[in-house]
C-alpha positions as CSV (number, residue, x, y, z in Angstrom):
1,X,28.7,-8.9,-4.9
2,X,25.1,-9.6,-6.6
3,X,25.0,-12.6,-4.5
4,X,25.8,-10.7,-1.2
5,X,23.1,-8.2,-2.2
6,X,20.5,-10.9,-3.2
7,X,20.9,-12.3,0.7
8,X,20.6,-8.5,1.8
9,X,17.2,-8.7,0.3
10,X,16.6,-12.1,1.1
11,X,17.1,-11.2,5.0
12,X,15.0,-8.0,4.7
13,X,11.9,-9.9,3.2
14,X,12.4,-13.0,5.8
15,X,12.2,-9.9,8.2
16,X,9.5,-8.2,7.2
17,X,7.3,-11.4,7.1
18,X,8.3,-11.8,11.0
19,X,7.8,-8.6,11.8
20,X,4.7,-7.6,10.1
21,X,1.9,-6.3,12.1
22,X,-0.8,-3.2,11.8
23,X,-0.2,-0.7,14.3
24,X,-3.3,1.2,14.8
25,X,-4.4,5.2,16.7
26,X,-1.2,7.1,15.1
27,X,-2.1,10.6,15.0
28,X,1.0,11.5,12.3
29,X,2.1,9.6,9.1
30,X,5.0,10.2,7.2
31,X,6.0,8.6,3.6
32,X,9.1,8.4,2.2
33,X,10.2,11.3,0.2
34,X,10.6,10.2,-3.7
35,X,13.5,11.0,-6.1
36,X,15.6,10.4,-2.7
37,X,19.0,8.4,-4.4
38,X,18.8,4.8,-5.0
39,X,14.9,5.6,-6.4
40,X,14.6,4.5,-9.9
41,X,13.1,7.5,-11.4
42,X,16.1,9.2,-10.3
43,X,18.7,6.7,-11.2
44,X,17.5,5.2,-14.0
45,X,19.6,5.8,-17.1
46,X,21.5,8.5,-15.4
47,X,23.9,6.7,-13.6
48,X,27.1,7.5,-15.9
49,X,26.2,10.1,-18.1
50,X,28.2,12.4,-17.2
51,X,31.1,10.2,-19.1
52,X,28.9,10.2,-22.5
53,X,30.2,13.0,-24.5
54,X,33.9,12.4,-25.9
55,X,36.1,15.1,-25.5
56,X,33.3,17.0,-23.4
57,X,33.1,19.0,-19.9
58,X,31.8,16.3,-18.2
59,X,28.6,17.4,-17.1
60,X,25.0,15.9,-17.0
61,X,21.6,17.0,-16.8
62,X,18.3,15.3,-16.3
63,X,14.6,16.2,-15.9
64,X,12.3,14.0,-14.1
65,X,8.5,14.3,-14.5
66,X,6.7,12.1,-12.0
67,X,2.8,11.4,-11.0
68,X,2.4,8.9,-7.5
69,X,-0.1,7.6,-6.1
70,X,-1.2,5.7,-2.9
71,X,-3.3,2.1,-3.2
72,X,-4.8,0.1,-0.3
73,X,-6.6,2.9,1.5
74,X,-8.0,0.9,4.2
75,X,-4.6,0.4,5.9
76,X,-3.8,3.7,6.2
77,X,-7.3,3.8,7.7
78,X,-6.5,1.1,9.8
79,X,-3.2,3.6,10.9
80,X,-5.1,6.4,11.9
81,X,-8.1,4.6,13.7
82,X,-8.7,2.8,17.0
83,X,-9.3,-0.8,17.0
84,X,-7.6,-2.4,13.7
85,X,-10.7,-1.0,11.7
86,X,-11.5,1.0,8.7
87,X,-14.4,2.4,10.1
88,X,-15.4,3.5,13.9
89,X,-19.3,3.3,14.9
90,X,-19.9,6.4,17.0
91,X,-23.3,6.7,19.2
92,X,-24.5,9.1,22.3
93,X,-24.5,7.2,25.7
94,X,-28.6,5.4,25.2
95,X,-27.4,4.6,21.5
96,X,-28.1,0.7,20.2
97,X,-24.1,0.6,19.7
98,X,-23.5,2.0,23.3
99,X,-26.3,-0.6,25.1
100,X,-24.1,-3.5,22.6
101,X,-21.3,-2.4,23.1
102,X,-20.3,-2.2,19.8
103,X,-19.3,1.5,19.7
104,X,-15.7,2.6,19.7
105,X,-16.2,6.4,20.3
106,X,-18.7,8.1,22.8
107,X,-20.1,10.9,20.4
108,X,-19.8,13.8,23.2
109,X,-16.4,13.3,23.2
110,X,-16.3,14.7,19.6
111,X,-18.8,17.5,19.9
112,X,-21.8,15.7,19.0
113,X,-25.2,16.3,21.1
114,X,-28.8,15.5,19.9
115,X,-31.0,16.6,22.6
116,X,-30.3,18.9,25.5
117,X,-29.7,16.9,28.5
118,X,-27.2,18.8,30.5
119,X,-28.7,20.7,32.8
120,X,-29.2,19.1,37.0
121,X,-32.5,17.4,36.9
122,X,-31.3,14.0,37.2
123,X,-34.1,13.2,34.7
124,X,-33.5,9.5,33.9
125,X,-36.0,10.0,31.4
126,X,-34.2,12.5,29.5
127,X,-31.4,10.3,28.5
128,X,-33.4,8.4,26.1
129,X,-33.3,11.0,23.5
130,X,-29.3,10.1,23.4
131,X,-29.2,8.1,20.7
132,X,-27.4,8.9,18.0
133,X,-25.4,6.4,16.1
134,X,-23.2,6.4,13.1
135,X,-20.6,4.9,10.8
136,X,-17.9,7.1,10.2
137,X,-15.7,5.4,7.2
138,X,-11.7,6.1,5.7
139,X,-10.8,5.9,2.3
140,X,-7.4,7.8,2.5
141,X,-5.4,8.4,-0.8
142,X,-2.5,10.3,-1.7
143,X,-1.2,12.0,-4.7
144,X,1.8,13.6,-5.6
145,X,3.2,15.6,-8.6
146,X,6.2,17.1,-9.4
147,X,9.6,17.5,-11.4
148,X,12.9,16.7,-10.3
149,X,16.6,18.0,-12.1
150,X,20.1,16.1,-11.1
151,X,23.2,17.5,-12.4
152,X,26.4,15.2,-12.0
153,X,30.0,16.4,-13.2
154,X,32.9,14.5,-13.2
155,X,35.7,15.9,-11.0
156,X,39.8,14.5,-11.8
157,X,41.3,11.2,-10.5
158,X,37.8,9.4,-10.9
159,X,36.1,11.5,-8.3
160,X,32.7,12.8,-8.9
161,X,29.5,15.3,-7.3
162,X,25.7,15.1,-8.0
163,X,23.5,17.5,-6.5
164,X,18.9,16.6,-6.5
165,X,16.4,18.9,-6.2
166,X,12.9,17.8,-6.6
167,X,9.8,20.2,-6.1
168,X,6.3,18.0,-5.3
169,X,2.7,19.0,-5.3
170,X,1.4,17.0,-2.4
171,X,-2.5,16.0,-1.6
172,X,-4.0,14.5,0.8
173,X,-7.9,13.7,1.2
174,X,-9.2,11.0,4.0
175,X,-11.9,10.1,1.7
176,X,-14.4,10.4,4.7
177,X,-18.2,9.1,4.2
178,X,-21.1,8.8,7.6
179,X,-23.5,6.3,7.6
180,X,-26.1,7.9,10.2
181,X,-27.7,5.3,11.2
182,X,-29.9,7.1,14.1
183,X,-30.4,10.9,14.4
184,X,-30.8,11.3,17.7
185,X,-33.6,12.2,19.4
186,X,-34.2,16.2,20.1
187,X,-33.1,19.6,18.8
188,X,-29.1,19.6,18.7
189,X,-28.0,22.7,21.4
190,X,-26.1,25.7,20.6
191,X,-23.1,25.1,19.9
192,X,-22.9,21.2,19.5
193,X,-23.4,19.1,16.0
194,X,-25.6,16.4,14.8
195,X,-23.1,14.1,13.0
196,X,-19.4,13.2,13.2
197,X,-18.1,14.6,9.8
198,X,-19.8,18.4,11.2
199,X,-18.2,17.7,14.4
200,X,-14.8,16.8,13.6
201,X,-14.0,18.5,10.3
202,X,-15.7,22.2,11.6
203,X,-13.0,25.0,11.6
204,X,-15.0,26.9,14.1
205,X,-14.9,24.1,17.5
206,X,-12.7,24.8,19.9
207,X,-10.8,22.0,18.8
208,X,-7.4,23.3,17.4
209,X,-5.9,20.2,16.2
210,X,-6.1,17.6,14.2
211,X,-9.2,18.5,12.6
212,X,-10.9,15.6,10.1
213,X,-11.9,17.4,7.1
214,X,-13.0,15.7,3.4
215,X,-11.4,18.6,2.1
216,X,-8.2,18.0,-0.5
217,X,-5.3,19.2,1.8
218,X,-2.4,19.8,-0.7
219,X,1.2,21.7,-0.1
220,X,4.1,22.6,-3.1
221,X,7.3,23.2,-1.7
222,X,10.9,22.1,-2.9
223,X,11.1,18.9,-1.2
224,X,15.1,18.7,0.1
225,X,18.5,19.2,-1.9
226,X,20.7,16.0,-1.6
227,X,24.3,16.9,-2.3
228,X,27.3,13.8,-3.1
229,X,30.9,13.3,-3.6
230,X,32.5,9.9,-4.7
231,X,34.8,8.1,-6.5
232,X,34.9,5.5,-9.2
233,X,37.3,2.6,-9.3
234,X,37.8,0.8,-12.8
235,X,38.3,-3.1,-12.8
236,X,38.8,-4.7,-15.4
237,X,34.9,-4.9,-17.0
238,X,33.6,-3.5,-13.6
239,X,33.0,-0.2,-11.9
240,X,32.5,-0.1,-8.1
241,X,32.8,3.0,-6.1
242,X,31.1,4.7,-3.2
243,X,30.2,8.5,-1.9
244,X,29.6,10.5,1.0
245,X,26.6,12.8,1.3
246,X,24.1,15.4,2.8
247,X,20.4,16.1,2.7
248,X,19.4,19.5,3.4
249,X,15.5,20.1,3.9
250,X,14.2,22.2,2.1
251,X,10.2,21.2,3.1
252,X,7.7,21.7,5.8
253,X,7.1,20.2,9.3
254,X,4.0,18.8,10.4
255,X,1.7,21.3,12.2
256,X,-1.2,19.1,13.4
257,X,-3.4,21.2,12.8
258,X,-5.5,18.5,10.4
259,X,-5.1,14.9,10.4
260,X,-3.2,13.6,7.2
261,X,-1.6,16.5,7.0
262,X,0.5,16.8,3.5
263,X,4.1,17.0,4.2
264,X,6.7,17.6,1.4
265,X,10.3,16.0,2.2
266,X,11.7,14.4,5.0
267,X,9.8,17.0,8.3
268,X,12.8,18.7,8.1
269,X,16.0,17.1,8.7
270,X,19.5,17.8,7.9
271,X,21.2,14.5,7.5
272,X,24.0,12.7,5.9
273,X,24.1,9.9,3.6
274,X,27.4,7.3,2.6
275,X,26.7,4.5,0.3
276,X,28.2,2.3,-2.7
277,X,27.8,1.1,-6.1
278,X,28.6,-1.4,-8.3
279,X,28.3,-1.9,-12.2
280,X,29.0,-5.7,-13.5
281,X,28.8,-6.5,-17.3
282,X,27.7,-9.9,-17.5
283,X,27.3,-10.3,-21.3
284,X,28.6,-8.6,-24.2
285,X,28.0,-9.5,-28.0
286,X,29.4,-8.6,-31.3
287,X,26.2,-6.3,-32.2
288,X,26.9,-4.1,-29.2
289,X,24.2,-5.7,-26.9
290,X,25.5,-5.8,-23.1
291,X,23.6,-7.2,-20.2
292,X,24.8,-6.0,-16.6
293,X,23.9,-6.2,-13.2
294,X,24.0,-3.1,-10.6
295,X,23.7,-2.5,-7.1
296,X,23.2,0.7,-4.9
297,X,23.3,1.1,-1.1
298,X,22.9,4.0,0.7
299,X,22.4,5.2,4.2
300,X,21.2,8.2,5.8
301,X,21.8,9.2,8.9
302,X,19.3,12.2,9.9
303,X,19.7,14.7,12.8
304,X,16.9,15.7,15.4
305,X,14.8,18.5,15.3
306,X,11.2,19.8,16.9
307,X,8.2,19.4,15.2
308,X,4.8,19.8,16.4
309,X,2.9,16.2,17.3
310,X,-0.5,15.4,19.0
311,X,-0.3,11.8,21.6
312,X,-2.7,10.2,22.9
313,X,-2.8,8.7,26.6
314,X,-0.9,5.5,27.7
315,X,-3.2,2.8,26.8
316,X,-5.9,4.9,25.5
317,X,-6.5,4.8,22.0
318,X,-7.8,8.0,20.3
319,X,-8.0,9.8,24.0
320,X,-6.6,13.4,22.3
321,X,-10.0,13.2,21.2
322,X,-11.4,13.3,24.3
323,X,-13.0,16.0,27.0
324,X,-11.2,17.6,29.8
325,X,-11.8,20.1,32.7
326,X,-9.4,23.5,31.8
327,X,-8.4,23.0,35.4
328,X,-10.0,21.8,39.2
329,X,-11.3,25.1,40.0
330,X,-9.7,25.0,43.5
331,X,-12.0,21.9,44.7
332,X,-14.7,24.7,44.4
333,X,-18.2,24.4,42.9
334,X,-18.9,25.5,39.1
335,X,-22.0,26.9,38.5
336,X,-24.5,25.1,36.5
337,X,-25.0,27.9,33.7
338,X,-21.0,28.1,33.3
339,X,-19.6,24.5,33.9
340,X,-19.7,23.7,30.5
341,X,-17.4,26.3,29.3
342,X,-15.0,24.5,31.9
343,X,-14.6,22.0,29.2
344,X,-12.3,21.6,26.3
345,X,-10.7,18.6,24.1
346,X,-7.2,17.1,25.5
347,X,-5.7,17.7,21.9
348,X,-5.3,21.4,22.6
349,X,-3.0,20.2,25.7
350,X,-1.4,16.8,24.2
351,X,-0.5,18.7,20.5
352,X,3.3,20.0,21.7
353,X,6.4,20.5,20.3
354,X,8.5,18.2,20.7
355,X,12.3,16.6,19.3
356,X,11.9,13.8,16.9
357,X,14.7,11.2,16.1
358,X,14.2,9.9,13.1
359,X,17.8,8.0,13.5
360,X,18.7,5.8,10.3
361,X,17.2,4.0,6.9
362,X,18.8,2.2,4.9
363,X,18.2,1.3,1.1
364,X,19.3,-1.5,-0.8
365,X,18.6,-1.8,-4.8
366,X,19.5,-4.6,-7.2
367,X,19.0,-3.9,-10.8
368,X,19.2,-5.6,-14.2
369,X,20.1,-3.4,-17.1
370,X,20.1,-4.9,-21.0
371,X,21.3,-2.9,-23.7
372,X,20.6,-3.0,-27.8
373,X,22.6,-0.6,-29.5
374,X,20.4,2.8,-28.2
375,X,18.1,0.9,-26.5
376,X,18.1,0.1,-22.5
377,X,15.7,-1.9,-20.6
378,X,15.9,-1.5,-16.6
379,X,14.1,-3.5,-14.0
380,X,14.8,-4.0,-10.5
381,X,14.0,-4.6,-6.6
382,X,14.5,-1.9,-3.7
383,X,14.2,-3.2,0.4
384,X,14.1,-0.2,2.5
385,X,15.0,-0.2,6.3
386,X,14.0,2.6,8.7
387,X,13.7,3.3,12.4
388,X,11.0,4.1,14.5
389,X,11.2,7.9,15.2
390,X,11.6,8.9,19.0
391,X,10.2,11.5,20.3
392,X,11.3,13.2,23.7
393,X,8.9,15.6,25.5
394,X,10.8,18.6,26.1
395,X,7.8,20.7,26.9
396,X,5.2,20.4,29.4
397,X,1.4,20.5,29.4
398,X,0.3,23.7,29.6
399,X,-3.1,23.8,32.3
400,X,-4.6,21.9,34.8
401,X,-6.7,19.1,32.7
402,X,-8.0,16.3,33.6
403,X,-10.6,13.6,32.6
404,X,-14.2,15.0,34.0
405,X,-16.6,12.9,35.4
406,X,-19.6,14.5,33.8
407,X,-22.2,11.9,34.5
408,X,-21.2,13.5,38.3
409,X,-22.4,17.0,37.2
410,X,-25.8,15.8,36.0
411,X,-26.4,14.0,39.1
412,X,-26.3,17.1,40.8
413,X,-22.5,16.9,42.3
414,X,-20.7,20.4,40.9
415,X,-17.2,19.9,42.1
416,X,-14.9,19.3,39.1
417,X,-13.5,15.5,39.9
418,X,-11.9,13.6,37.3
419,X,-12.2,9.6,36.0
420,X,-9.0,9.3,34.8
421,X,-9.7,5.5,34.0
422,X,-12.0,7.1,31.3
423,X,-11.5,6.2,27.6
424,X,-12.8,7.8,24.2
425,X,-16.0,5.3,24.9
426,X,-16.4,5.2,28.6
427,X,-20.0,6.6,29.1
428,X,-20.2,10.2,29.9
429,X,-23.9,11.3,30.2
430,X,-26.1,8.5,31.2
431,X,-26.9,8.3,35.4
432,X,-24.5,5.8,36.3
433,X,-22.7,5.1,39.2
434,X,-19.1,5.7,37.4
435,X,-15.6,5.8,39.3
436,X,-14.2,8.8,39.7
437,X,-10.4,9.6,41.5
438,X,-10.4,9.0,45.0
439,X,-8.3,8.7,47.9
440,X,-8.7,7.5,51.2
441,X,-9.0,10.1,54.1
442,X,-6.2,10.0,57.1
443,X,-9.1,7.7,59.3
444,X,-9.0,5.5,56.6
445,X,-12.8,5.1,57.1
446,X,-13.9,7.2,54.4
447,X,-13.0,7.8,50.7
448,X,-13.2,11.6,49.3
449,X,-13.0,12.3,45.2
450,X,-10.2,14.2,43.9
451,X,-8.9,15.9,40.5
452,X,-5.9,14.1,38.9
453,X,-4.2,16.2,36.3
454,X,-2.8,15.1,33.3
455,X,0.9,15.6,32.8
456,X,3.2,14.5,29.8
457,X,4.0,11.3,31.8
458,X,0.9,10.3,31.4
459,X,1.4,10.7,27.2
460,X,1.7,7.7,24.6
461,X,4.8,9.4,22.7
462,X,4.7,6.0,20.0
463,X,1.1,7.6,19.2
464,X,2.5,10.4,17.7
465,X,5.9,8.6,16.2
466,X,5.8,6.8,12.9
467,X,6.6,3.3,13.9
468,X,9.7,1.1,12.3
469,X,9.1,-0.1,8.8
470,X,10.6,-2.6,6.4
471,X,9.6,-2.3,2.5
472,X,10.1,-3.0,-0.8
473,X,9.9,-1.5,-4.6
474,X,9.6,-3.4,-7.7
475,X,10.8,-0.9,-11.2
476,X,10.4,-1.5,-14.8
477,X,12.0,1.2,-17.3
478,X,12.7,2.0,-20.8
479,X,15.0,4.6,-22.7
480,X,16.8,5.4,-25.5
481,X,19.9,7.0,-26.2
482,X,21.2,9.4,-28.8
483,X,25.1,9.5,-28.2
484,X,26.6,9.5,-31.4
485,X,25.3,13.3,-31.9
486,X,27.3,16.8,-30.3
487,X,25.2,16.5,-26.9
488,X,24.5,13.1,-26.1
489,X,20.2,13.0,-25.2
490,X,18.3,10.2,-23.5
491,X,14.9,9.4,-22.8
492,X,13.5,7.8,-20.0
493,X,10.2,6.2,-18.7
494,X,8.9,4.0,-16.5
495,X,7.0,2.7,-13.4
496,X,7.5,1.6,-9.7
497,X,5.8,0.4,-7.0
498,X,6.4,0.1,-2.9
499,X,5.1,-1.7,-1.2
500,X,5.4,-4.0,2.8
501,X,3.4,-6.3,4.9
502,X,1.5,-4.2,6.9
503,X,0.7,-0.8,7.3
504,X,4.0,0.8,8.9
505,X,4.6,1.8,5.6
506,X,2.4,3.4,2.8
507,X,1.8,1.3,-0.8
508,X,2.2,3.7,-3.9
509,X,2.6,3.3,-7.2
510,X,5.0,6.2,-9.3
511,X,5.2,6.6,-13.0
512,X,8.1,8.9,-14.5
513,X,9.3,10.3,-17.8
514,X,13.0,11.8,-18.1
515,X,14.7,13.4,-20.7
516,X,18.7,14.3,-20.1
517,X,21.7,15.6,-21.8
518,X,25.4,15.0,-21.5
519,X,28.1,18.3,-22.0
């Protein structure tokens, strides 16, 4: 059986290192919920002490302490942001980065203005105050706190039940820094900002999600309650058995109101869970000193539910950032004092409510366990499969938005037409010929503009989805037992780490301290 599970392992590393890629623009990330079973902190010296008191009721308790913490900040940055980067250079339409093209965000998009340029004068002239550019960097991190209690009892014929609860402390900070690297050349206008941190991170925009603050985002909530049933079978120095399971959430669900938004459990999903177990003494001396080899697999199946998410557009990186008309106005003229009020940011539209699938994971652990009297020493290796979530629209945009050609609107033209080939860096303000949405009149001799609206068709749903991941955890732990006394006590402590090859899933380290009793 150790065998079997070594190749299980085997195949999930072989996989990972063929699979392994960044994936890049998500607007949602979701970790794995600790003290889950299989986990070390949770398993760790626990696994049979419900059998440890002689003549007893068959009970056992244990308390979990636990501190985690994310490493390698820049691929989570690398999740979150367009282009495979840490860092995105954002500049007005005459900045250095925008002539280079070097930029990866147009800063109007975001809110950010430098001089007033707005207004019908086609003054070519003006547009050279427009050039503000800056470096806008990511040093995500996550921490996490909390306690978790397991109680296992041991039923007749073998059988047994285990019920988890952990409650977590969860924060969140992006870690956001600006390099400005040219301030623009004017007054900044009512209502508009002079850097990118002001401009994404301000509570008062009319930007209603997904909001990039600096601010420690944090959320305490008991996590989920996972609830088992199985049975032991004896042979000869072995014990294998297996269980059935549910998870009942307990948590939030994302509300995309900020980005990195702290999430305690699994989003909110009922599921169930089967798995097996095996216990294998390989040596055993004189002095009481064992060695033994375990394994643990479990699945989990988890249902749907709706949960808020923001998308981008198909093939448009970090477009819920962008501009939009509210609607076409009928083909009728705006007028020049109110046009700008016509506009608004697509994440207010492409932020719906939607049914996630999160589907299956699966979790394999090997450990080694050596034993010296009241002494126990416990390293081992995790792989962890899960799926990509899908996500299926079930509600529509609400409005008539599309993709505004503004450069249009300075030239004079005040008819709301749309570029819906128009990216988060496509230039928006600068005289330029552009291309807006067109079709060709019945003559066929003439081409008139038009307003294409966005609909959710026209949505990215793997934008919002956390993509498919394969990873992997490395424990060490030591304890010590007390079980000659009336209630059999342990201690507990150790140290884990998860980790893959890209960025699909997030690296952390957890230490934990445990202290349990037997009844």
């Amino acid at each position: 059986m150790i065998k079997k599970i070594s190749t299980i392992i085997s195949i999930f590393a072989c996989a990972s290192h063929m699979l392994a890629g960044d994936v890049t623009s998500r607007s949602y990330l979701t970790l794995r919920p600790r003290f889950e079973i299989n986990l070390p902190e949770r398993l760790s010296l626990f696994r049979t002490r419900m059998d440890a008191r002689e003549g007893g009721h068959g009970g056992a308790l244990q308390a979990v302490a636990m501190y985690a913490r994310t490493t390698y900040p820049a691929g989570i940055a690398r999740y979150f942001l367009p282009g495979g980067k840490d860092y995105i250079i954002v500049g007005e339409d005459v900045s250095a980065c925008a002539i280079n093209r070097s930029r990866d965000v147009n800063a109007f998009h975001l809110g950010i203005l430098t001089a007033n340029q707005l207004d019908q004068d086609g003054s070519v002239a003006g547009f050279n105050k427009l050039t503000f550019q800056s470096i806008l960097s990511l040093c995500p991190r996550q921490t996490l706190t909390g306690v978790g209690f397991s109680y296992q009892h041991r039923l007749p014929n073998h059988f047994w039940l285990d019920v988890s609860v952990p409650i977590f402390q969860v924060k969140n900070q992006l870690g956001l820094t600006e390099t400005i690297q040219n301030s623009g050349g004017g007054a900044v206008p009512t209502g508009y900002f002079g850097s990118a941190i002001s401009a994404l991170g301000n509570c008062n925009t009319d930007r209603l999600y997904g909001r990039i603050t600096n601010a420690k985002l944090k959320k305490t909530k008991l996590a989920f309650i996972e609830a088992r049933v199985g049975r032991d079978i004896l042979w000869e120095s072995c014990l294998v058995g297996g269980f059935l399971g549910a998870v009942i959430p307990t948590g939030n669900k994302p509300c995309g109101r900020y980005l990195f938004e702290p999430i305690v459990g699994n989003n909110g999903h009922w599921g169930v869970m089967v798995g097996s177990y095996g216990i294998f003494e390989i040596l055993h001396d004189s002095s009481d000193r064992t060695l033994s080899a375990q394994y643990n697999i479990a699945t989990r199946y988890l249902v749907s539910n709706e949960q808020i998410r923001s998308f981008d557009l198909r093939g448009k990186p970090w477009s819920r950032y962008m501009r939009v008309w509210k609607n076409n106005n009928n083909g009728l003229e705006l007028a020049e004092t109110v046009w700008q009020s016509r506009l608004d940011y697509l994440i207010n539209y492409s932020t719906l409510c939607v049914r996630v699938k999160p589907d299956a994971n699966l979790d394999v652990a090997a450990n080694m366990i050596y034993k010296d009297r009241s002494f126990q020493i416990d390293v081992g290796y995790n792989a962890y499969a899960r799926k990509a979530e899908d996500i299926r629209f079930t509600h529509a945009i609400k409005g008539n938005i599309g993709l505004p050609a503004i450069k249009y609107y300075i030239d004079g033209v005040t008819i709301p037409y749309t570029e819906s080939k128009a990216d988060i860096n496509t230039t928006l303000l600068k005289i330029d010929p552009g291309y807006t949405d067109q079709v060709i009149n019945p003559t066929g001799s003439t081409q008139q503009a038009t307003y294409l609206s966005i609909t959710t068709d026209d949505l990215d749903p793997n934008s919002g989805a956390h993509p498919a991941c394969l990873a992997y955890q490395v424990h060490g732990a030591l304890g010590y037992t007390w079980d000659k006394i009336t209630y059999p006590t342990f201690i507990n402590g150790g140290i884990s780490y998860e980790f893959s090859y890209d960025n699909t899933f997030t690296n952390r380290w957890l230490a934990w301290f445990k202290v349990g009793v037997s009844f």
